[in-house]
C-alpha atoms as a printed R data frame, in Angstrom:
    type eleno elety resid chain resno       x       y       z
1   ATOM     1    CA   UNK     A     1   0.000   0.000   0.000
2   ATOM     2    CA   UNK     A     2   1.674   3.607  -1.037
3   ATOM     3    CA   UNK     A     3   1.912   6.075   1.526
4   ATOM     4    CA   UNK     A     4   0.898   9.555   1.080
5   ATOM     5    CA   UNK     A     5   3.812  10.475   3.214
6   ATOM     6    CA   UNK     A     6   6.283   9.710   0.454
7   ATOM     7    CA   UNK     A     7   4.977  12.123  -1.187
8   ATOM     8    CA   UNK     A     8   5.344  15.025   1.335
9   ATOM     9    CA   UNK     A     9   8.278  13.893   3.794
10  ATOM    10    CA   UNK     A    10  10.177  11.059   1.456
11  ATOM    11    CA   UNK     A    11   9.076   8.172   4.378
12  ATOM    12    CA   UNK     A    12   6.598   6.563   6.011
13  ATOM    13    CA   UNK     A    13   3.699   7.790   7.855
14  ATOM    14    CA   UNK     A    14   5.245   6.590  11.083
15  ATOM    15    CA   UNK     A    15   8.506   8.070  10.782
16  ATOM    16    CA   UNK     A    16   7.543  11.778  10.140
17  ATOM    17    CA   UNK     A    17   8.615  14.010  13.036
18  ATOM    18    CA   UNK     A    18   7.741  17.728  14.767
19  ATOM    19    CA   UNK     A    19  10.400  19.148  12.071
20  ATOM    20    CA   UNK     A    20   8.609  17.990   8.737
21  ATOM    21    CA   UNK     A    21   5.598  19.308   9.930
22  ATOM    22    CA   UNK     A    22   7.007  22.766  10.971
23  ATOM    23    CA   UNK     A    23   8.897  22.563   7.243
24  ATOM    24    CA   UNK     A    24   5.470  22.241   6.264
25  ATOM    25    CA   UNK     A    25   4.049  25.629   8.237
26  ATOM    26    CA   UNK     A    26   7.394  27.419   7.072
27  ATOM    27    CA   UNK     A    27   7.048  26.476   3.626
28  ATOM    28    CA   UNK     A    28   3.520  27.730   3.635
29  ATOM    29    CA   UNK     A    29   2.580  24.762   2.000
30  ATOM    30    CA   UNK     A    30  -1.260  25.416   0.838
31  ATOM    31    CA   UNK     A    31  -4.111  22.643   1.366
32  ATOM    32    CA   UNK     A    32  -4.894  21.047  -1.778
33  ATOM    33    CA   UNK     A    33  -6.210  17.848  -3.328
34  ATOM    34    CA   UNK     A    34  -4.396  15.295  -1.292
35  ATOM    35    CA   UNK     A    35  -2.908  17.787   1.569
36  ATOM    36    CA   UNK     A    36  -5.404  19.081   4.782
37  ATOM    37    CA   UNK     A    37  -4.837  21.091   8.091
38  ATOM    38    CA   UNK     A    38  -7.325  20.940  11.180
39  ATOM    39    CA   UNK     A    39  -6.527  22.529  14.343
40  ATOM    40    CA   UNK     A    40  -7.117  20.990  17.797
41  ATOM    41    CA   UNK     A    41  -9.763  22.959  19.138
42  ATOM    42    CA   UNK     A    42 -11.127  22.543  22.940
43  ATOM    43    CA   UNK     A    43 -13.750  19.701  21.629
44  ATOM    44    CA   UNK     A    44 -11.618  17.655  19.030
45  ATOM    45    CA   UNK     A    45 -13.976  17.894  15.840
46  ATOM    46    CA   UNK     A    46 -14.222  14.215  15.022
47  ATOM    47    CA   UNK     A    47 -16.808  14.915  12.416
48  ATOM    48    CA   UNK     A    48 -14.773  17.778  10.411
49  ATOM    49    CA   UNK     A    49 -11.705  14.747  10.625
50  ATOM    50    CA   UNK     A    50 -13.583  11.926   9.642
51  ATOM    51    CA   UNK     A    51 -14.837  14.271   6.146
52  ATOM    52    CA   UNK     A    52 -11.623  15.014   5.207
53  ATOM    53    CA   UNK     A    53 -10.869  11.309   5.169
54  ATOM    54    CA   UNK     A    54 -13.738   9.759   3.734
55  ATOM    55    CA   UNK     A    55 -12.977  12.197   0.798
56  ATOM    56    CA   UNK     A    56  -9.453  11.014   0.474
57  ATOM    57    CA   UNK     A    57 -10.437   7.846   0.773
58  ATOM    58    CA   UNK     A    58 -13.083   8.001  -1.683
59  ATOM    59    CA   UNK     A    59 -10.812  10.080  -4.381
60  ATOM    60    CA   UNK     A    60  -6.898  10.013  -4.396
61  ATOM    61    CA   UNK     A    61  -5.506   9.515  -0.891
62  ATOM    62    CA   UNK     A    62  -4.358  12.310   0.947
63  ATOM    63    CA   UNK     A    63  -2.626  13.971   4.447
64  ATOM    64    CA   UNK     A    64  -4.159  15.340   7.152
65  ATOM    65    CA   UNK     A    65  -3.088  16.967   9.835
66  ATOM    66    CA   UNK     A    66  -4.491  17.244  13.238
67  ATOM    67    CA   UNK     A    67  -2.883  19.819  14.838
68  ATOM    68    CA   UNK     A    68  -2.304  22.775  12.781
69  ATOM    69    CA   UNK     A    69  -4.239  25.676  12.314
70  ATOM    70    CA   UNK     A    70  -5.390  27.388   9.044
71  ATOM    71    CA   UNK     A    71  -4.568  30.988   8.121
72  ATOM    72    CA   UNK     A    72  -7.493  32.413   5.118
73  ATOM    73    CA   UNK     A    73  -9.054  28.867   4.819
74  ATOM    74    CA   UNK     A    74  -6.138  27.347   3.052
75  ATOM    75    CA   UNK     A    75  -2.540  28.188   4.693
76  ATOM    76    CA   UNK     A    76  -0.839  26.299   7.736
77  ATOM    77    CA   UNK     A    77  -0.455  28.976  10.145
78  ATOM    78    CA   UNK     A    78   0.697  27.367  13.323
79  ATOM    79    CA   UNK     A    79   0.767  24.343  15.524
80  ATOM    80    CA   UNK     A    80  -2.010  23.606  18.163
81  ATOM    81    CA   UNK     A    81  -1.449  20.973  20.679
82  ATOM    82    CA   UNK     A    82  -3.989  18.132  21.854
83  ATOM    83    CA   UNK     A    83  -4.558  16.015  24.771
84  ATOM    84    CA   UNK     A    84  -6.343  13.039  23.191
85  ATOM    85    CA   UNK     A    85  -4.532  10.005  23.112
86  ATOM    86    CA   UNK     A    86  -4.140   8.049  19.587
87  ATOM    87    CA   UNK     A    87  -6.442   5.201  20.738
88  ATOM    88    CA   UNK     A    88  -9.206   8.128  21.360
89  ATOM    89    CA   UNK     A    89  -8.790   9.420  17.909
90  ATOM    90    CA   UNK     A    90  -9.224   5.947  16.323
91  ATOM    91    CA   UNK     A    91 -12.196   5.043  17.850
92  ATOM    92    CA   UNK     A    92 -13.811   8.210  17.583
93  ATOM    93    CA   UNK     A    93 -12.723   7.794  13.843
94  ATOM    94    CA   UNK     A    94 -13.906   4.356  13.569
95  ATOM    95    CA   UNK     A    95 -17.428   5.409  14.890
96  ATOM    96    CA   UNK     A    96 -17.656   8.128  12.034
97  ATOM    97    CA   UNK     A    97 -16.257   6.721   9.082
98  ATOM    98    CA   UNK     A    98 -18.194   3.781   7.673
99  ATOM    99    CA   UNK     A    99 -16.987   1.478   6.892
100 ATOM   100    CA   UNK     A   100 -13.686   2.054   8.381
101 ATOM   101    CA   UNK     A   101 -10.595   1.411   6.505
102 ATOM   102    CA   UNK     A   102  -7.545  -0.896   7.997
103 ATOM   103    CA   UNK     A   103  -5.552   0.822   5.781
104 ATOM   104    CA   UNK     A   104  -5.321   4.640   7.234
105 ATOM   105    CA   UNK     A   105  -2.258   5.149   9.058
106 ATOM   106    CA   UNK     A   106  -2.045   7.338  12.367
107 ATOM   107    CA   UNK     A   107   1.170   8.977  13.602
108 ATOM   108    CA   UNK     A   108   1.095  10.891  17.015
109 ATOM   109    CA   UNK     A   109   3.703  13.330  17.624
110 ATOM   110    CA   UNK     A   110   4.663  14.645  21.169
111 ATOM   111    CA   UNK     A   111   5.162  18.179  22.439
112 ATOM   112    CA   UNK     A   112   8.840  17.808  23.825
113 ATOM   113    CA   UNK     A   113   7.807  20.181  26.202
114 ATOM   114    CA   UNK     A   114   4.920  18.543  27.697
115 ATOM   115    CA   UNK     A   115   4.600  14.286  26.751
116 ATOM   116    CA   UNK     A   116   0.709  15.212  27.679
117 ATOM   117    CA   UNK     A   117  -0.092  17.207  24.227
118 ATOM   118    CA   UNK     A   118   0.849  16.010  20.822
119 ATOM   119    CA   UNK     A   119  -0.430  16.444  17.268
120 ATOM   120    CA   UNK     A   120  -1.740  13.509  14.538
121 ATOM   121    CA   UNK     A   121  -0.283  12.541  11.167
122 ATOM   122    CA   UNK     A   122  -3.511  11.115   9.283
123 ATOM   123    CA   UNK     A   123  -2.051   9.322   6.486
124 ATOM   124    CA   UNK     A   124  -4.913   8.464   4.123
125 ATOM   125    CA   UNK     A   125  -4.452   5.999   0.915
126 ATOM   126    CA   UNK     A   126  -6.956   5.732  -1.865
127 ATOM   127    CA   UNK     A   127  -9.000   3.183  -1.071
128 ATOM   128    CA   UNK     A   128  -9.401   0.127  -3.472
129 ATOM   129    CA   UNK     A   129 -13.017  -0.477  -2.192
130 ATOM   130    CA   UNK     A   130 -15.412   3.000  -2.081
131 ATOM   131    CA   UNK     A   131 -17.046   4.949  -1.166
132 ATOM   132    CA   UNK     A   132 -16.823   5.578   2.583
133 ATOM   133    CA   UNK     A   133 -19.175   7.964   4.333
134 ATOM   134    CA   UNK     A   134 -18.696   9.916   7.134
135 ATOM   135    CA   UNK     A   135 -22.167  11.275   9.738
136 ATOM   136    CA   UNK     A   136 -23.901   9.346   6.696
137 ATOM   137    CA   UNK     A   137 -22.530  11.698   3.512
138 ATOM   138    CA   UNK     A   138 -20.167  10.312   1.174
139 ATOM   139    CA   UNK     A   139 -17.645  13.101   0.090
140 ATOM   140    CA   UNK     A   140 -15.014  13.474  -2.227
141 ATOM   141    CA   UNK     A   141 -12.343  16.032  -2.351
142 ATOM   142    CA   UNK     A   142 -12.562  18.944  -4.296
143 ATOM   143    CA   UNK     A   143  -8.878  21.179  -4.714
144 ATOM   144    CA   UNK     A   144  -9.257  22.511  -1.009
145 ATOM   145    CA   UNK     A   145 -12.181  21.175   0.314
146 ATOM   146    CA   UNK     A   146 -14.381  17.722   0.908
147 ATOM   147    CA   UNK     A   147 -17.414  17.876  -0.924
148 ATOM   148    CA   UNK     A   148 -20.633  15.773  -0.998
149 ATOM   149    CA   UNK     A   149 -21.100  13.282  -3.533
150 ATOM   150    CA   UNK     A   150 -24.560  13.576  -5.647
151 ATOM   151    CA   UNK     A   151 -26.110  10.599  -5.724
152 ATOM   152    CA   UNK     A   152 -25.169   9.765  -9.622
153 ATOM   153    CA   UNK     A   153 -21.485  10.240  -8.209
154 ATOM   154    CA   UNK     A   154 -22.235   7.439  -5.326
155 ATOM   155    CA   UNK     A   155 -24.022   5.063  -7.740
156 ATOM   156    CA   UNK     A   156 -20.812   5.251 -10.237
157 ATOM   157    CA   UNK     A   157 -18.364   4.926  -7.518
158 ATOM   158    CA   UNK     A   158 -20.360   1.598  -6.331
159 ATOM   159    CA   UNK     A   159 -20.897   0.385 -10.184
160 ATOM   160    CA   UNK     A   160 -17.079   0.742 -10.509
161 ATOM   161    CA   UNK     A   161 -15.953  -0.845  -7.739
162 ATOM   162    CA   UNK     A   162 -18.785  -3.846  -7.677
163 ATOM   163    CA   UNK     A   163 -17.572  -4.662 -11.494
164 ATOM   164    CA   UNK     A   164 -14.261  -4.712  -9.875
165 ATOM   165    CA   UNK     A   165 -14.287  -6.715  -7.338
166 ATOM   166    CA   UNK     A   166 -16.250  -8.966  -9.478
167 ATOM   167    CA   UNK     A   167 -12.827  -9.241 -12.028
168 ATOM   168    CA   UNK     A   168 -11.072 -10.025  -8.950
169 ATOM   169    CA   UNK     A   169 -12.846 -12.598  -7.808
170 ATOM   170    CA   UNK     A   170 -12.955 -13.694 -11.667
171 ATOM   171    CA   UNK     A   171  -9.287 -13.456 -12.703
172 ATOM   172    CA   UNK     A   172  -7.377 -13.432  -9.284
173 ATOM   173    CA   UNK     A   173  -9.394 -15.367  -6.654
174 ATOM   174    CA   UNK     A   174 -11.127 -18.146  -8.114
175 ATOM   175    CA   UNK     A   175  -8.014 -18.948  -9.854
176 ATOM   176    CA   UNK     A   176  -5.847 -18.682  -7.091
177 ATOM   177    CA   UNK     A   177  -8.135 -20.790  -4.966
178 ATOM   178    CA   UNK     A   178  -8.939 -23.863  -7.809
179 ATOM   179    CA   UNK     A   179  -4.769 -24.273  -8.202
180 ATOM   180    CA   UNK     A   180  -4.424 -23.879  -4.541
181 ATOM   181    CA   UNK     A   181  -6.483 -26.935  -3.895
182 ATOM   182    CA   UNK     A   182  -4.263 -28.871  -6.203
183 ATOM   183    CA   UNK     A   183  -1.714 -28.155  -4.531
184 ATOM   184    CA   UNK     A   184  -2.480 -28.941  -1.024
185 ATOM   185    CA   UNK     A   185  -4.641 -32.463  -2.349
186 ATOM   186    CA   UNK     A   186  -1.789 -33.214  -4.577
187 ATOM   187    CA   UNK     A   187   1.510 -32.146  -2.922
188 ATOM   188    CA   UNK     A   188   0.461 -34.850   0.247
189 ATOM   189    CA   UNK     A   189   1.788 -37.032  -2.667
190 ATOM   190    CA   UNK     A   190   4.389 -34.359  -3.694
191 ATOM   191    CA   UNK     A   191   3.309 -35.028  -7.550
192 ATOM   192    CA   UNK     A   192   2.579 -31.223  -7.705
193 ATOM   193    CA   UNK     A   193   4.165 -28.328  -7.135
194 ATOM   194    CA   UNK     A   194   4.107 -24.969  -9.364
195 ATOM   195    CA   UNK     A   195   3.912 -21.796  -9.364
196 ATOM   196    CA   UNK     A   196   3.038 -21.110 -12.542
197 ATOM   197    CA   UNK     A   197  -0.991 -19.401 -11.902
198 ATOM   198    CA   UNK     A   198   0.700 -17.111  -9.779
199 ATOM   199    CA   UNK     A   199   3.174 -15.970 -12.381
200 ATOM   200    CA   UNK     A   200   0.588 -15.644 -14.815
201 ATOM   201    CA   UNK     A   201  -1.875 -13.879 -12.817
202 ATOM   202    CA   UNK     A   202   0.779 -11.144 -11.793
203 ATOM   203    CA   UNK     A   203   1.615 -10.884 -15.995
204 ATOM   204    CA   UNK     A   204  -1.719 -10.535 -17.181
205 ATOM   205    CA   UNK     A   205  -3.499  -8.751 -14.191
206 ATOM   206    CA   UNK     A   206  -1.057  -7.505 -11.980
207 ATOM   207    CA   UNK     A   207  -3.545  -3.892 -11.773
208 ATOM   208    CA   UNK     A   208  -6.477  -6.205 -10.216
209 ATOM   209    CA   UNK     A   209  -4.044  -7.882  -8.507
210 ATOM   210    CA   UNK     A   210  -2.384  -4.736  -6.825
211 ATOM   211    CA   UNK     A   211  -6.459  -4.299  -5.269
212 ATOM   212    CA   UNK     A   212  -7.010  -7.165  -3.428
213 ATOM   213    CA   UNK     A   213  -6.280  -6.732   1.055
214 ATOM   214    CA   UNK     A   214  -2.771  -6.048   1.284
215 ATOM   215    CA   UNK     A   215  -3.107  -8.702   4.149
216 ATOM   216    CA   UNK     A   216  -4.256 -11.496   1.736
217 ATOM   217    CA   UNK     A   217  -1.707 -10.407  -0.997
218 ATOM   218    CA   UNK     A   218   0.732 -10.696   1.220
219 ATOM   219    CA   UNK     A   219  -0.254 -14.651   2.421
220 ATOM   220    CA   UNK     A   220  -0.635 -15.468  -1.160
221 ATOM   221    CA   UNK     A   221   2.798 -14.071  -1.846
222 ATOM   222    CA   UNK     A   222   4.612 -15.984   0.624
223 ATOM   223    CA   UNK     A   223   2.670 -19.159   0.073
224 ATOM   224    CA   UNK     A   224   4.175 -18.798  -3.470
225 ATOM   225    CA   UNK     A   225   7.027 -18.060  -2.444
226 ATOM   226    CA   UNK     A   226   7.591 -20.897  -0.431
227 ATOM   227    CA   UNK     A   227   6.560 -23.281  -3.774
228 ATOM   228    CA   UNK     A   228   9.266 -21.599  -5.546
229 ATOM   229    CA   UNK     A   229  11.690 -22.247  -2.817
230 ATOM   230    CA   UNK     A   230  10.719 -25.737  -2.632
231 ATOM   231    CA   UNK     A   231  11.640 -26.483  -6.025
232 ATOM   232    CA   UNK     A   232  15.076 -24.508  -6.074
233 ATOM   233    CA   UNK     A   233  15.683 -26.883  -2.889
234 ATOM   234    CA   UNK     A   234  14.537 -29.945  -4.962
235 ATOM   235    CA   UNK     A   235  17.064 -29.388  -7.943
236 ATOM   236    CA   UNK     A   236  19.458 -28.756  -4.821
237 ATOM   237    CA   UNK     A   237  18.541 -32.168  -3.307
238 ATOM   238    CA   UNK     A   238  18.671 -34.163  -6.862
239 ATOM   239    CA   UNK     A   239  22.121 -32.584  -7.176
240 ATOM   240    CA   UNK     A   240  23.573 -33.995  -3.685
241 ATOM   241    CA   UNK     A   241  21.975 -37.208  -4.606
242 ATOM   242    CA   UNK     A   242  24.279 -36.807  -7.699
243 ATOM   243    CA   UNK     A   243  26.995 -35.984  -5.713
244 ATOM   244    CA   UNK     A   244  26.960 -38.785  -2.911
245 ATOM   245    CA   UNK     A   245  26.621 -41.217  -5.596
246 ATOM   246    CA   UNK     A   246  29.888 -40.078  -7.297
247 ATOM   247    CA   UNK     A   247  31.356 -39.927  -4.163
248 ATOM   248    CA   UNK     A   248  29.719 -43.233  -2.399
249 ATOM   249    CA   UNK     A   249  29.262 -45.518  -5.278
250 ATOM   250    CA   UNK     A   250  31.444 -44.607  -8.478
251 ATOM   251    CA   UNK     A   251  34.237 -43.430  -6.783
252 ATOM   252    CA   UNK     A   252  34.842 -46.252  -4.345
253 ATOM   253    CA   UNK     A   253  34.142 -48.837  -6.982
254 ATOM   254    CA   UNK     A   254  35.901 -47.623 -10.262
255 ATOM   255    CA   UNK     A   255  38.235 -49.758 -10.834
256 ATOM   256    CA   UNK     A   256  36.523 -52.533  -9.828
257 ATOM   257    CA   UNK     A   257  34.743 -53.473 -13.208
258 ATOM   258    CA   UNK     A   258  36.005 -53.820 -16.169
259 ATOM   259    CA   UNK     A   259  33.524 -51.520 -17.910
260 ATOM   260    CA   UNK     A   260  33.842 -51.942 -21.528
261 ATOM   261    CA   UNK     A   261  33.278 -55.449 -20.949
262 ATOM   262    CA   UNK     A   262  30.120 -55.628 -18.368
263 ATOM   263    CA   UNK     A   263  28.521 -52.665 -19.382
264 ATOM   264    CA   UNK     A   264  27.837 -50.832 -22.952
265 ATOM   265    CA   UNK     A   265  28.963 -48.088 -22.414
266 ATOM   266    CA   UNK     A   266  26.696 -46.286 -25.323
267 ATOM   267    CA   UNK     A   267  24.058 -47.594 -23.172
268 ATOM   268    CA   UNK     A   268  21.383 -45.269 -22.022
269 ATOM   269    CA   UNK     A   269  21.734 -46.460 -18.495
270 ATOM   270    CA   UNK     A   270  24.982 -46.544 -18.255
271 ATOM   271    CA   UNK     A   271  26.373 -46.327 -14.765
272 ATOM   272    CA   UNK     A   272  29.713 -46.037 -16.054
273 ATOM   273    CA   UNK     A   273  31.807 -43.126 -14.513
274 ATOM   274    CA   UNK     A   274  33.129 -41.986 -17.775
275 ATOM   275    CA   UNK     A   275  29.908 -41.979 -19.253
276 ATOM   276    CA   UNK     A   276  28.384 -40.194 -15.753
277 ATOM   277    CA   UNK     A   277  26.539 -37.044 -17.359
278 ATOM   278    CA   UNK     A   278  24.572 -38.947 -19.864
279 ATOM   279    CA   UNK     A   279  21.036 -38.114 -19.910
280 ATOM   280    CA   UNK     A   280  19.111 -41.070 -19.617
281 ATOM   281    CA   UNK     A   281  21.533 -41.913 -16.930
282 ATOM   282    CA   UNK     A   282  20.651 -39.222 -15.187
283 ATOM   283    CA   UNK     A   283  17.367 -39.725 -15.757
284 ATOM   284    CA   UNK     A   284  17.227 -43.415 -14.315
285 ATOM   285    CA   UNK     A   285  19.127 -41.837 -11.228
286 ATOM   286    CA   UNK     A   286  16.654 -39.282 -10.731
287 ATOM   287    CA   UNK     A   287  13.819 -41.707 -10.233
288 ATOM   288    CA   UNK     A   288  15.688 -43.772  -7.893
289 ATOM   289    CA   UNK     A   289  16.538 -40.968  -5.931
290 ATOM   290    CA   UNK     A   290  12.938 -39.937  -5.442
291 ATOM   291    CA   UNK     A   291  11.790 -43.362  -4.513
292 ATOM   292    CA   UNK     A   292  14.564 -42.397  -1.730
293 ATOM   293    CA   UNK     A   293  13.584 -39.172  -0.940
294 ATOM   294    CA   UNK     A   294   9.112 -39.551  -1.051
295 ATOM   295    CA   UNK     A   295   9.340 -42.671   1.821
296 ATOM   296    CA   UNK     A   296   7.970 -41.316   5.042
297 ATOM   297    CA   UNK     A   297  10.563 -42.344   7.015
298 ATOM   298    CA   UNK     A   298  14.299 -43.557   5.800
299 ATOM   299    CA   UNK     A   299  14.839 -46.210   3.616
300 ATOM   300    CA   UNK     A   300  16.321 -49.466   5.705
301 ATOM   301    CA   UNK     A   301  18.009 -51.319   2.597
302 ATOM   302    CA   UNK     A   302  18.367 -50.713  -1.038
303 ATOM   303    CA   UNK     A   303  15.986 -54.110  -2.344
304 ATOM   304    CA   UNK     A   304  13.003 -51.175  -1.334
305 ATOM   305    CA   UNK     A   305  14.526 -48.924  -3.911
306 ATOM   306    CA   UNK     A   306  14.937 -51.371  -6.534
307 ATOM   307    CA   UNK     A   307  11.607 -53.162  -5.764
308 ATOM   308    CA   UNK     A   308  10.011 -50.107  -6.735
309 ATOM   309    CA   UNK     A   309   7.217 -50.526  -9.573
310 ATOM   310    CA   UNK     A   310   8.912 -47.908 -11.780
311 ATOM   311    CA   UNK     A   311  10.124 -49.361 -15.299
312 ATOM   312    CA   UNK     A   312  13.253 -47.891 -15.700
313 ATOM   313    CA   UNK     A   313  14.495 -48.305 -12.046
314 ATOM   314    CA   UNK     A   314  14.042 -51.686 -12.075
315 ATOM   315    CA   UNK     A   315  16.283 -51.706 -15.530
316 ATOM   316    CA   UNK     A   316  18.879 -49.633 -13.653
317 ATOM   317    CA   UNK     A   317  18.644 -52.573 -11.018
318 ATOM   318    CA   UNK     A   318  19.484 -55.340 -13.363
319 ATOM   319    CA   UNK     A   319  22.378 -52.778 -14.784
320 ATOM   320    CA   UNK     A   320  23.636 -52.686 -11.482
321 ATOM   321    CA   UNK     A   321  23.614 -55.995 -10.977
322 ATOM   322    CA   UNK     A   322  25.498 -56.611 -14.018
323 ATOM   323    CA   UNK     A   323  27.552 -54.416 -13.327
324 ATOM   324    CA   UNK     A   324  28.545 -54.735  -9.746
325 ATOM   325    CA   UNK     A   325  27.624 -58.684 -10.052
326 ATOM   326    CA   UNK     A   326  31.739 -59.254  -8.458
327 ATOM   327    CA   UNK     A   327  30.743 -57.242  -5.448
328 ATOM   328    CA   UNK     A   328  29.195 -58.377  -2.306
329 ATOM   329    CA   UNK     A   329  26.016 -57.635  -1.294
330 ATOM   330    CA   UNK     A   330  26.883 -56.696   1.900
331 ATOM   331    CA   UNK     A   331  29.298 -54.346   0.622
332 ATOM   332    CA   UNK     A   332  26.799 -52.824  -1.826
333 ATOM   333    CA   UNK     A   333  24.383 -52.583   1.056
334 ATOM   334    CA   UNK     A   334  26.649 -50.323   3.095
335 ATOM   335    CA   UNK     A   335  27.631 -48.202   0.054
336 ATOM   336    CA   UNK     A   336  23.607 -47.397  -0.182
337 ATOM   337    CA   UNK     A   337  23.591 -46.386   2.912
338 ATOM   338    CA   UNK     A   338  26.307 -44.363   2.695
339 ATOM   339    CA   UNK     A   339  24.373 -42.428  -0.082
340 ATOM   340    CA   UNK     A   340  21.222 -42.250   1.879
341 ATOM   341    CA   UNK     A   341  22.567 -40.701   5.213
342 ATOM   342    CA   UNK     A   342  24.835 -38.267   3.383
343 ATOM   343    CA   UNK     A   343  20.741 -36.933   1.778
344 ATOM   344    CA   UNK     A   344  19.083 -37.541   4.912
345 ATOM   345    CA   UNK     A   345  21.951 -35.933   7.069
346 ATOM   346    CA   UNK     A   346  22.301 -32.860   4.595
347 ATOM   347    CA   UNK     A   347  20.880 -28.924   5.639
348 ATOM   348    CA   UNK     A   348  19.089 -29.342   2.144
349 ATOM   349    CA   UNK     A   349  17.048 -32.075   3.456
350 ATOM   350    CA   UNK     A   350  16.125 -30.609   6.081
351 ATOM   351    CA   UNK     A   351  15.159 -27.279   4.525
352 ATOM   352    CA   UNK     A   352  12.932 -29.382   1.670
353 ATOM   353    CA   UNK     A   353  11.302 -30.824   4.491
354 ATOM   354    CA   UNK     A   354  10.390 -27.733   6.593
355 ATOM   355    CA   UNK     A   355   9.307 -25.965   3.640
356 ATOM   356    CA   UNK     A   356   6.772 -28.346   2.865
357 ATOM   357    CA   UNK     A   357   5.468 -28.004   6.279
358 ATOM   358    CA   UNK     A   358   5.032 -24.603   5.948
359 ATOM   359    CA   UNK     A   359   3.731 -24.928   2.265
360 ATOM   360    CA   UNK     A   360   0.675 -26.827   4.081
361 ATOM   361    CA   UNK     A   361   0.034 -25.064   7.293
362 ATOM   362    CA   UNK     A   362   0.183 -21.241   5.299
363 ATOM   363    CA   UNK     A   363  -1.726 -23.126   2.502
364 ATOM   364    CA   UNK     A   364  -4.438 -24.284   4.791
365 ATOM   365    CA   UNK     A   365  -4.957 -20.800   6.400
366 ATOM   366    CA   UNK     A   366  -5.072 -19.505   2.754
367 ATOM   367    CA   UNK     A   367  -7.225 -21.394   1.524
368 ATOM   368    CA   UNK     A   368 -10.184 -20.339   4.584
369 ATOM   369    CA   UNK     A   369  -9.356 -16.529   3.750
370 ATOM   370    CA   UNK     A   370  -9.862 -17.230  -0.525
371 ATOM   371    CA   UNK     A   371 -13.261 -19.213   0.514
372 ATOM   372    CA   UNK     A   372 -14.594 -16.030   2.518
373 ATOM   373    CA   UNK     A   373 -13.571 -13.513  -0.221
């Protein structure tokens, strides 16, 4: 959400201090469409307030600020303390603006000379969801003032944003929600795992995209984010599978077998060293290493990886076992295991595996704020 702040003091609404609003007074910086002043008077003039906002809210986003007095209806002339406290302000707020908007931000600033007094920063942003009313008017602002709305003004204002919120729910939510399902149904099984509706929806609607609660983009965001992470970490994880066989199984056993002679070495599942970056290979070794990595719980001997159902992983067994038919079993055995501690003992394991936890619990949350939408 853009702050109007940026605008006047170059940061946010809760980092302005006394000096940029004096810089405003000494400037003589005149009210305008998105700037207002309102002095503290003895009876703080919540109604007056709450106009200026609904207006802002209802047009452009603006500033106002509570604390400084007017000089020929338009000027800043000077600053005028106030006792209320900020939660007294927002509630008196939230009883006059309806509905009220989460998004308005609310600054107090102290007198240094007395920590009793202070003044309000009322930063305002255009809301994605009109029109507001305040006392039961809807207003909009007007160069130096907040207006009423006529009643043609109010029905356009809904018309617009009822046909837009009806795109979202069109083009951003439903979507969102439909591939959100698959994931959660699917990824129990870890068969998928994409982020690709989310890429798309921020290329061809990023505008109605930019509308939706800030609070909800921002859990949709990080859900994504965490799919994307997930599969960096899996092409991490395939490539230390890669690695501990080199270093578990060819390594230790080159030498061993004569290659030429037990193993083609033009064939496509070649487990021949020299022939280690073929494609197919790889291929073959990528299935056996997620029959590895999908178990539950560890694997407790390699006859579970080669019993598995797959085609080509039960080829790559019989390879092996041409292959490797001089070695023991025993010694083959603890080789295996050698390759599955050094994936179940790596920090890239264990990062996969959190991630999908936290790909299901912030999925499941997300999923009961798209269904109320």
């Amino acid at each position: 959400m853009s702050s109007v702040s940026q605008i006047y003091f170059n940061k946010k609404c809760d980092q302005v201090t006394l000096e940029d609003i004096q810089k405003l007074i000494d400037e003589n910086l005149t009210e305008n469409y998105t700037l207002d002043y309102k002095a503290f008077t003895k009876k703080p003039q919540y109604g007056k307030y709450g106009k200026v906002i609904s207006s802002f809210l209802n047009t452009n986003g603006g500033l106002l600020v509570i604390g400084v007095s007017e000089k020929d209806h338009k000027y800043p002339d000077k600053i005028t303390w106030g006792t209320i406290s900020r939660e007294t302000l927002v509630q008196n707020l939230y009883n006059t603006i309806d509905p009220w908007s989460s998004d308005i931000g609310i600054k107090p600033i102290e007198n240094p000379e007395d920590e009793n007094e202070r003044i309000f920063v009322v930063d305002v942003p255009k809301s994605k969801n009109p029109p507001y009313m305040a006392n039961g008017v809807y207003y909009y602002r007007n160069v130096f003032e907040s207006v009423p709305m006529t009643h043609s003004q109010v029905k356009a204002v809904f018309n617009e944003t009822y046909l837009s919120k009806e795109n979202i729910l069109n083009y951003i939510i439903e979507p969102l929600y439909n591939d959100l399902c698959i994931i959660l149904e699917s990824n129990e099984n870890r068969d998928y795992m994409s982020a690709d509706v989310h890429s798309s929806i921020l290329t061809k609607h990023r505008y109605l995209y930019t509308q939706i609660p800030s609070e909800l983009k921002t859990k949709i965001d990080s859900f994504y984010h965490l799919i994307r992470t997930r599969k960096n970490l899996w092409y991490d994880l395939r490539n230390k599978y890669h690695e501990c066989m080199r270093n578990n199984l060819f390594d230790k056993l080159e030498g061993v077998i004569i290659f030429e002679e037990n193993i083609n070495t033009t064939d496509a599942l070649s487990v021949n060293v020299r022939f280690y970056e073929n494609y197919r290979r790889i291929s073959c070794s990528a299935n056996l290493f997620e029959c590895i990595i999908e178990q539950e719980e560890p694997i407790d001997n390699a006859s579970r990886v080669f019993n598995h159902s797959n085609v080509e992983v039960i080829e790559y067994k019989l390879q092996l076992r041409e292959g490797y038919q001089t070695i023991e079993p025993a010694i083959f055995e603890e080789i295996w295991h050698g390759i599955q501690s050094c994936i179940y003992e790596s920090e890239i394991y264990t990062n996969w595996k959190d991630t999908y936890l936290s790909i299901i619990v912030l999925g499941q949350k997300l999923r009961i704020l798209l269904e109320q939408y």
